[in-house]
N, C-alpha and C positions, 0 to 999 in steps of 0.2 A: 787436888781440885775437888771440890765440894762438889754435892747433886746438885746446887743450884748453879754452881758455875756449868758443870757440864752441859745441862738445860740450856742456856744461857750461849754455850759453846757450838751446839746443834743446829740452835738459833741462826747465829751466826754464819756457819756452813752454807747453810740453808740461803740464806739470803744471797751470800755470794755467788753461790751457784745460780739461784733465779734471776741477777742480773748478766748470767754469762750462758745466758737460753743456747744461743747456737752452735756457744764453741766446746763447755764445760772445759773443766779446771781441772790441774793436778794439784795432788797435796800441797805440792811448793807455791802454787798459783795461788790459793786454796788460803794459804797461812800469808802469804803478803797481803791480801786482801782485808784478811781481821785481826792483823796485827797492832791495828790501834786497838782493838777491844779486847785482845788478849794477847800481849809480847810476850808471856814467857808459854803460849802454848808449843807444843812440840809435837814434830812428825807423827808421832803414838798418840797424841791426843787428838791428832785429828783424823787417822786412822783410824781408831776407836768412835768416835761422832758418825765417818761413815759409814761404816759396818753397821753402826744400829739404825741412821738414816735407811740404808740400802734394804735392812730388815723391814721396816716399816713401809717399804717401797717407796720412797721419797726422794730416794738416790739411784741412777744405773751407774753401770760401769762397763759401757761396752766390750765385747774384745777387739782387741788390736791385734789383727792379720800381721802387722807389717814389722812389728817388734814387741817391746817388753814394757813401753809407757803406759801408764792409763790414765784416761780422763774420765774424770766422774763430772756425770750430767744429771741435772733434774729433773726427773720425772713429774709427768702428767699429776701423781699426787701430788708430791711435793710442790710442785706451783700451785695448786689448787690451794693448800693448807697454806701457803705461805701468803695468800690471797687475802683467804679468809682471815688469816692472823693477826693481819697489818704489818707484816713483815720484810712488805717492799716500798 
């Protein structure tokens, strides 16, 4: 994957999380959502988007008391940038 795909890839993240404000997404959630703009991404690629999302504070990931799932939710930056971006 090229740097502009990945850009591109984050992007995408990004957005799908800001239409899933209350519930946030798992990876698998996560990859059916931008599966039209990127089918051949994979679990790692988008594990990789949000670890650097999560960096930039763009991403949480709460913990889960109750087992070993996680959902990653968008943070207050991340909608803000994803505002300002045209990204919704």
């Amino acid at each position: 994957m090229t740097p502009e795909d990945k850009e591109l890839l984050r992007e995408n993240v990004l957005n799908a999380l800001y239409h899933s404000l209350l519930g946030g997404l798992s990876v698998g959630g996560i990859m059916l959502r931008i599966r039209h703009a990127f089918p051949d991404a994979t679990e790692r690629d988008i594990k990789e988007a949000i670890a650097i999302l999560q960096g930039l504070g763009f991403v949480e990931i709460p913990e889960n008391r109750l087992g070993v799932s996680t959902s990653n939710k968008l943070a207050a930056e991340g909608a803000i940038y994803c505002e300002r971006n045209g990204l919704v």
